[in-house]
C-alpha positions in Angstrom: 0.0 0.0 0.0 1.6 3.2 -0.7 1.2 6.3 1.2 -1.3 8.1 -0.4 -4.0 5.1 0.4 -5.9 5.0 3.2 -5.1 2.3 5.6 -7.9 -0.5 6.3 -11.0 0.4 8.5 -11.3 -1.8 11.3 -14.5 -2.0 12.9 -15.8 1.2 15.7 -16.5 -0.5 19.0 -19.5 0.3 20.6 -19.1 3.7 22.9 -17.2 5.2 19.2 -20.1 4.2 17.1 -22.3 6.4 19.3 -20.0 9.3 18.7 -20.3 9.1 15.5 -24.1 8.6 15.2 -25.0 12.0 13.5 -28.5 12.4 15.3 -26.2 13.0 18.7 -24.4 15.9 20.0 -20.7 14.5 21.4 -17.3 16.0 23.2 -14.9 13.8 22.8 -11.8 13.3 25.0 -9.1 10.9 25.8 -5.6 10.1 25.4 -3.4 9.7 22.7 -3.3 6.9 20.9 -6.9 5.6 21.6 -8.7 6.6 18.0 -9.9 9.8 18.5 -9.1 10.7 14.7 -10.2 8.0 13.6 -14.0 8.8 15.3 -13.9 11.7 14.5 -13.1 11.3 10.8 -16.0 8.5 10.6 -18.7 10.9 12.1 -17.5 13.8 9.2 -18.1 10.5 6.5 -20.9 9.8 8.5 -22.7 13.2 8.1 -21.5 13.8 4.5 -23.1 10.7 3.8 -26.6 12.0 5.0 -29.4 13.3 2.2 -28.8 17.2 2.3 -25.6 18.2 4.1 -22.7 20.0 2.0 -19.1 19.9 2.7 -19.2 23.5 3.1 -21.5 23.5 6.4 -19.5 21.3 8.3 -17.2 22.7 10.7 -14.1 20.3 12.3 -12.5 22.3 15.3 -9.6 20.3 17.2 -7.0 21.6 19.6 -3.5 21.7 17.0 -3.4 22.2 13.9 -1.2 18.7 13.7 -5.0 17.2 14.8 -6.5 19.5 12.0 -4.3 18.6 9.2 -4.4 14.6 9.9 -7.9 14.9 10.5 -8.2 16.2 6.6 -5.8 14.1 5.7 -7.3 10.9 6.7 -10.9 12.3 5.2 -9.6 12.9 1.9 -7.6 9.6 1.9 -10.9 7.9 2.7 -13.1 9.6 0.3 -10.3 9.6 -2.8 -9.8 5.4 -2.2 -13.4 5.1 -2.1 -13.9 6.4 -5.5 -12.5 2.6 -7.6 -12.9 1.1 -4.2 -14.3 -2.6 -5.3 -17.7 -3.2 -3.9 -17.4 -5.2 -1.5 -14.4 -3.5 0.2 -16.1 0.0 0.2 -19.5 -1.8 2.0 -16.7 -3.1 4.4 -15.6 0.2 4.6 -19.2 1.7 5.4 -19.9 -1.5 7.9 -16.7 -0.5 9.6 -18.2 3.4 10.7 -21.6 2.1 11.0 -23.0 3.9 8.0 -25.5 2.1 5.4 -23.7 0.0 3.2 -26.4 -0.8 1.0 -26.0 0.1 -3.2 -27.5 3.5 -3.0 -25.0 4.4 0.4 -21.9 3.0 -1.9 -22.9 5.1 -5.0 -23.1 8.4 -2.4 -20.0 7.0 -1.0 -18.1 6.9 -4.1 -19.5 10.6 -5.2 -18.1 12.2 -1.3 -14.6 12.8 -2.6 -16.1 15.0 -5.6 -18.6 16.8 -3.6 -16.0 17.8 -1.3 -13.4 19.0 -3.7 -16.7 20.8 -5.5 -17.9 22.6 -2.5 -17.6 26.3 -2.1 -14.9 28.1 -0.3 -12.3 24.8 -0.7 -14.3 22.0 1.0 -14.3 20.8 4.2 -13.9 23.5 7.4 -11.0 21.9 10.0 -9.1 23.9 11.9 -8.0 24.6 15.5 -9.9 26.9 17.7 -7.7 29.6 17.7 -7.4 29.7 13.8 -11.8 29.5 13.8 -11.6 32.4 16.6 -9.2 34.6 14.3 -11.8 34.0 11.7 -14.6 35.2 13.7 -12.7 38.4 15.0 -11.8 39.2 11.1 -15.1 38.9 10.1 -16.9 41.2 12.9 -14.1 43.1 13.7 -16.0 46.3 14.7 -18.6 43.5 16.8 -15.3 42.6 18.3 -13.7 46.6 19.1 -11.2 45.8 16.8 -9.7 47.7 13.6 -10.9 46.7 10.6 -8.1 44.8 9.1 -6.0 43.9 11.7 -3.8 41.2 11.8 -2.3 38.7 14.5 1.0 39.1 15.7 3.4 35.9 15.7 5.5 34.9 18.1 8.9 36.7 16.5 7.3 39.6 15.7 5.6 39.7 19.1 9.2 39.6 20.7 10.3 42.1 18.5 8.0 44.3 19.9 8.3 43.8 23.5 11.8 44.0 23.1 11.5 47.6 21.3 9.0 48.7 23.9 11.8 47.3 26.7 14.5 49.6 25.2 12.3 53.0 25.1 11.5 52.1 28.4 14.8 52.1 29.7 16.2 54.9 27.7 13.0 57.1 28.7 13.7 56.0 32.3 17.5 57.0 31.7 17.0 60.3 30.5 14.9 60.9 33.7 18.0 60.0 36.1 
């Protein structure tokens, strides 16, 4: 299997197919190593795969942005193999996140990876909560009592600027001596 193929799906155990039921409302939390991508990227499938919802009104938020890019990763991944999948290893597939795995739910599996890359504003929304945050305060920056326009600062930049306002400190409080 080469890297750009998605790894077999093995079967959600019971307390991680509730999480990904899309009728329910979850926080999930544990440790690392204990399949929390891999829940989170079935319940995304698992609402794609619903009549009605678009790529483009989903919203993924996770902690770091190394959770938000493997998180997209592994969706695409899924989607893109899906697509030649044979039939029987895509129903596997489906039977794996608890979806439908019946013809219709393999023909709207196999049409997911296109939707996505279709959908307005590039697709799927997953990013950390500070990144959704900053694009909140840029859309209503006035709502927010902040300048139209404004931008960030990093963490160099940031430094650069204590440091400048450390030095006219000290001079100001020199030239007072």
């Amino acid at each position: 299997m080469s890297d750009g193929e998605a790894k077999t799906l093995y079967p959600l155990v019971t307390a991680q197919l509730a999480a990904v039921e899309p009728g329910s409302d979850i926080w999930l939390g544990a440790s690392a190593g204990t399949g929390k991508t891999q829940v989170l990227t079935a319940r995304v499938i698992r609402l794609l795969l619903m009549p009605g919802v678009r790529p483009e009104n989903l919203l993924c938020i996770t902690f770091t942005k190394a959770g938000a890019a493997e998180m997209a990763d592994r969706i695409n991944r899924r989607l893109a193999s899906w697509v030649q999948m044979k039939d029987e290893a895509l129903a596997s597939d489906l039977r794996a996140i608890g979806a439908d795995f019946g013809p219709e739910a393999r023909i709207k599996a196999r049409q997911l990876f296109a939707s996505v890359l279709d959908a307005p504003g590039g697709g799927l929304q997953i990013m950390t909560i500070h990144s959704f945050c900053q694009s909140l305060l840029g859309s209503f920056p006035e709502e927010a009592g902040l300048v139209p326009g404004f931008q960030p600062i990093e963490g160099r930049e940031q430094q650069l600027l204590l440091d400048r306002k450390s030095t006219h400190l000290n001079s100001s409080h020199d030239q007072r001596s």
